[in-house]
N, C-alpha and C positions, 0 to 999 in steps of 0.2 A: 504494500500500500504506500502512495508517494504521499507525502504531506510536507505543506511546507509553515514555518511557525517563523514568528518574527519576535527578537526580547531587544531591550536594552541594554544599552554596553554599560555592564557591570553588575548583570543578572546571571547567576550562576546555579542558584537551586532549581528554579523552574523546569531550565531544558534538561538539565538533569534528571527530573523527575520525569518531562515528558517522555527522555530516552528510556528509561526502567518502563514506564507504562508500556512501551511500545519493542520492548523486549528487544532494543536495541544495545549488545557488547562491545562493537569500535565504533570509533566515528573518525575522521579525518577533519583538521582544521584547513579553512581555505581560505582566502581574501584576504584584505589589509587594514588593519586597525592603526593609526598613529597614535606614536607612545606620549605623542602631546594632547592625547585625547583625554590622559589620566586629569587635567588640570584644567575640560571643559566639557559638560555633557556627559559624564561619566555619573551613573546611578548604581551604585554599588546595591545587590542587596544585603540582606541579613548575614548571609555566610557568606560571600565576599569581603565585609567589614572585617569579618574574623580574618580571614584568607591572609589582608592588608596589615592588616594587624600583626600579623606575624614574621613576615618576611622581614628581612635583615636591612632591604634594598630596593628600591624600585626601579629598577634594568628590566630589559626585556624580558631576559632570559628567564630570571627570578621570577616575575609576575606569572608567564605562560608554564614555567616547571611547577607551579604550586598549583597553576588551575589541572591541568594536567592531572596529578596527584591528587585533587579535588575529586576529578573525575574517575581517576581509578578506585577509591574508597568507596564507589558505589556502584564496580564493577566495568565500568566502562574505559575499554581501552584505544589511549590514542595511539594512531598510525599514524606512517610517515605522509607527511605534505605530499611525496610524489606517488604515491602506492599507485594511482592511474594515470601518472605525469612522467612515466619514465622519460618517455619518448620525445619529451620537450627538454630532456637534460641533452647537453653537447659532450661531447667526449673533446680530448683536447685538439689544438691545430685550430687554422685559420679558417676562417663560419662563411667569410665575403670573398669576393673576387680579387677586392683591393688589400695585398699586404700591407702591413705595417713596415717603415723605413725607419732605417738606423736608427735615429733620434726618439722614434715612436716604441722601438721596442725595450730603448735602454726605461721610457720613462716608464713604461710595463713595469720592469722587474723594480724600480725605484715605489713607485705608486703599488705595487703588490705584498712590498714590505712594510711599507707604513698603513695600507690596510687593514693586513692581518696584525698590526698592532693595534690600532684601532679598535679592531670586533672582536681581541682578545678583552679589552677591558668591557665591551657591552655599550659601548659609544656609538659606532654607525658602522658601515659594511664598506663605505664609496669614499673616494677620494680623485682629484682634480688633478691631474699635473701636466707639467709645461716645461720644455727646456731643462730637465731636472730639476725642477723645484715644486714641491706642492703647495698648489694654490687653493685647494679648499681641502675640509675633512667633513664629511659626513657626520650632524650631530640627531638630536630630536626632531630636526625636521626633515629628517628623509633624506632620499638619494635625487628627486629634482630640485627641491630648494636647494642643497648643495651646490649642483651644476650649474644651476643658475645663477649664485652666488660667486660660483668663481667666474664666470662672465664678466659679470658688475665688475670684481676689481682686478681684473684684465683690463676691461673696457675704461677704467679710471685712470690706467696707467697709457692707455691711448695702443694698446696691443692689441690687435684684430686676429692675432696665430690660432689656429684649430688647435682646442682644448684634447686630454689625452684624460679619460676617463677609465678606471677600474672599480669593480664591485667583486668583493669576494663575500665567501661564506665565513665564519666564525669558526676559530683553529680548534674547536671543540663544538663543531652545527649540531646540535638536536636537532635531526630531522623532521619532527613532527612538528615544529614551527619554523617561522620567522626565516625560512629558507631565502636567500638575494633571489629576486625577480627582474624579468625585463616584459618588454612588452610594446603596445604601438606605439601606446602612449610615448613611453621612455624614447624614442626615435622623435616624437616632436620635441620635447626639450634638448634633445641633441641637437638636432636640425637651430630651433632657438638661439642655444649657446656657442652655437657653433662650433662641437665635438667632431674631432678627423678621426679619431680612434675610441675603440674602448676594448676592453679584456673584461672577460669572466673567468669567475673557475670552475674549471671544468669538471665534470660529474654531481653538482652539485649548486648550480644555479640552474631555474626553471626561466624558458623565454617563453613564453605565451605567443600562440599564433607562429610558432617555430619558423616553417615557411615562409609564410607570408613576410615577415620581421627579416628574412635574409634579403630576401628578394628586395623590397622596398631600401632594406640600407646597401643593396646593389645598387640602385638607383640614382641614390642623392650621392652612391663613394663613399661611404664610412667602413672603416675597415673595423673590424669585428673579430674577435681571437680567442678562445679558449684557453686558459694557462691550466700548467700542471701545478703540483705543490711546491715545484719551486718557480714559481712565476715562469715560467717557458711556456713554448708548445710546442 
């Protein structure tokens, strides 16, 4: 039986309860919630309070491993983000037509190491670079205000160069959340900020719309790259 139910973010007993009534044991988390949501529109219920209450920290990580754990306490188990998304994960090597040049690939491995420092600490997944230097890092607001952000002060400094963008996963990803995403969207703020490259990592960033997302950043020229664990492909 399909049903679809609708709660507010920071209701955690109810769906809960609906899942037990309807004799449902996993579920799969999907879509995107910004962690700057904690701080507007956020209606915790009853045991959410508690939830909050408890935790040491309010990171991503921390928030989603405790509902997670919520949810297992009354049987119900999550699965990984990709259980029907393999297929949108890349494996490593270049995604576009257009490679990446010299300049592009060094600021890869530069931008793949201040990354994964980054979303070791539970800050952001994305960062910005240019000529070896990073111009943006990825905080609470996401991976396009990010991008866009390094545009602006690019653009402040009166440089017009195509930005070099990386998004990695967390040197520790729990799969069953908060997995790095791309999608069409992320190709308009590309296009926007004027991005010549980007890198993911590979086996473990989802692009949405796989195809389509190749083909299109064929189109405008953006080179596109899968890295392995150590920034390569």
């Amino acid at each position: 039986m399909d049903r679809v139910r609708f709660y507010k973010l920071g209701q955690i007993d109810a769906p809960i309860k609906a899942f037990k009534e309807d004799g449902i044991t996993q579920a799969v988390m999907a879509g995107k919630v910004q962690h700057s949501s904690l701080f507007s529109g956020f209606l915790p219920d009853w045991r959410a309070v508690k939830l909050l209450a408890r935790l040491g920290d309010r990171r991503t990580d921390t928030i989603l491993k405790a509902v997670a754990d919520e949810f297992a306490k009354d049987g119900i188990e999550l699965l990984s983000s990709a259980t029907f998304l393999s297929h949108l994960i890349p494996g490593p090597g270049v995604l576009t037509k257009r490679p990446p040049d010299g300049a592009q690939k060094a600021d890869f491995v530069l931008g793949w190491r201040a990354a994964k420092a980054v979303a070791g600490f539970d800050i952001g997944q994305t960062v910005a670079v240019l000529d070896g230097a990073i111009i943006a890092v990825e905080a609470m607001e996401g991976t396009d205000a990010c991008v866009r952000r390094a545009r602006r002060l690019l653009e402040a400094q009166g440089t017009k160069q195509p930005l070099v963008v990386v998004k990695v996963a967390k040197p520790r990803q729990d799969l069953r959340f908060d997995l790095p995403v791309l999608g069409m969207e992320s190709l308009k703020v590309f296009a926007e900020a004027n991005v010549g490259a980007a890198a993911i990592e590979a086996g473990s960033t989802l692009i949405f719309d796989k195809d389509a997302f190749i083909r299109q950043a064929d189109k405008v020229g953006l080179t596109l790259a899968a890295l392995r664990n150590d920034g390569t492909f």
